[in-house]
C-alpha positions as CSV (number, residue, x, y, z in Angstrom):
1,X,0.0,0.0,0.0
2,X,2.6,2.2,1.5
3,X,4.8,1.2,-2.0
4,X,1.8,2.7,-4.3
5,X,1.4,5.6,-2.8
6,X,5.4,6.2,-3.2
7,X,5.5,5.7,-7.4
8,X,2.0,7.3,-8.0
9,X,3.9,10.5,-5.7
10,X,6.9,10.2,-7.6
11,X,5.3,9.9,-10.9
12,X,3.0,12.6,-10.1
13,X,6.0,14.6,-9.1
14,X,8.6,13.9,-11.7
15,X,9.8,17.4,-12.6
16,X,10.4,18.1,-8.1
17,X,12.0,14.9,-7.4
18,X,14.5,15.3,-10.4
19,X,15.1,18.8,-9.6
20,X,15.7,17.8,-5.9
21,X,18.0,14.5,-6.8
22,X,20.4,16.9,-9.4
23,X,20.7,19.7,-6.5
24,X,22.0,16.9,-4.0
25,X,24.2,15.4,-6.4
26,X,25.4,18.6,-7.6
27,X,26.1,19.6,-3.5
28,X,27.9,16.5,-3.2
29,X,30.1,16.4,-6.4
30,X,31.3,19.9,-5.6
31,X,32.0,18.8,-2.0
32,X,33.9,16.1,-2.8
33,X,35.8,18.2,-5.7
34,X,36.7,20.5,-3.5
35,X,38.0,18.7,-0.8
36,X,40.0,16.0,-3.0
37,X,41.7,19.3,-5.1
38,X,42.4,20.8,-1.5
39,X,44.0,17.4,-0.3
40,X,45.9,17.2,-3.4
41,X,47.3,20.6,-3.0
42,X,48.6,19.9,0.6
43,X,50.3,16.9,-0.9
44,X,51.7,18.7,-3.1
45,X,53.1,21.4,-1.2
46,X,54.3,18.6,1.9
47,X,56.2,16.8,-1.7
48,X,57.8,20.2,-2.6
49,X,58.9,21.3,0.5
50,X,60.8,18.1,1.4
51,X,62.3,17.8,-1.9
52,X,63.6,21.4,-1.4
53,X,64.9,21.6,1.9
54,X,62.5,24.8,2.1
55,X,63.0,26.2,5.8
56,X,60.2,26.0,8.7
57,X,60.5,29.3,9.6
58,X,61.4,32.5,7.8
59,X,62.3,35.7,10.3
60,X,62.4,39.0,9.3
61,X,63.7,41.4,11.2
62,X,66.2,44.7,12.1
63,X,67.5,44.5,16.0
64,X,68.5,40.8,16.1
65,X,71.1,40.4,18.6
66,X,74.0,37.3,18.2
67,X,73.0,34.6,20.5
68,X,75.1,31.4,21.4
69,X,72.7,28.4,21.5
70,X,74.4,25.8,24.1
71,X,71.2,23.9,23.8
72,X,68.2,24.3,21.9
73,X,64.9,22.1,21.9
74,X,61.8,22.2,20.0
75,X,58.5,23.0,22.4
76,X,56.0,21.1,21.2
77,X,52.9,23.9,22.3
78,X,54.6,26.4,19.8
79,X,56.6,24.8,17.4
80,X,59.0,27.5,17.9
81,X,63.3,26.9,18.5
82,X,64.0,28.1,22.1
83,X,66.1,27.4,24.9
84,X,63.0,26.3,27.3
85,X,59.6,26.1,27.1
86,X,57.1,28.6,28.5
């Protein structure tokens, strides 16, 4: 019963249910694009980066005073090179 009254609404309804169906397949297809082209890119730039030897961290700067590292350690809150962690 509950099967008849589901084709005679669809069939009654062509036109919404196909207009419906291409808008969620449409929302999904560009989700999916998107997100595969954004993982791709990261790949891409990790791949580049090792093959380069690119540096971590680039600083800029005009009162930079000459500093003798006895021992230097990574924190691992920052990701920052310094002598202890706050």
């Amino acid at each position: 019963m509950l099967y008849k009254k589901l084709i005679r609404d669809l069939s009654d309804h062509k036109l919404q249910f196909m207009a419906v169906f291409l808008m969620v397949f449409l929302a999904v297809f560009i989700y999916v694009g998107v997100g595969s082209e954004a993982y791709g890119f990261d790949q891409e730039v990790q791949s580049y980066y090792n093959e380069t030897n690119m540096a971590n961290v680039w600083l800029y700067g005009d009162n930079f005073k000459v500093i003798r590292w006895t021992r230097s350690i990574i924190c691992p809150q920052s990701r920052v090179w310094s002598v202890s962690c706050p």
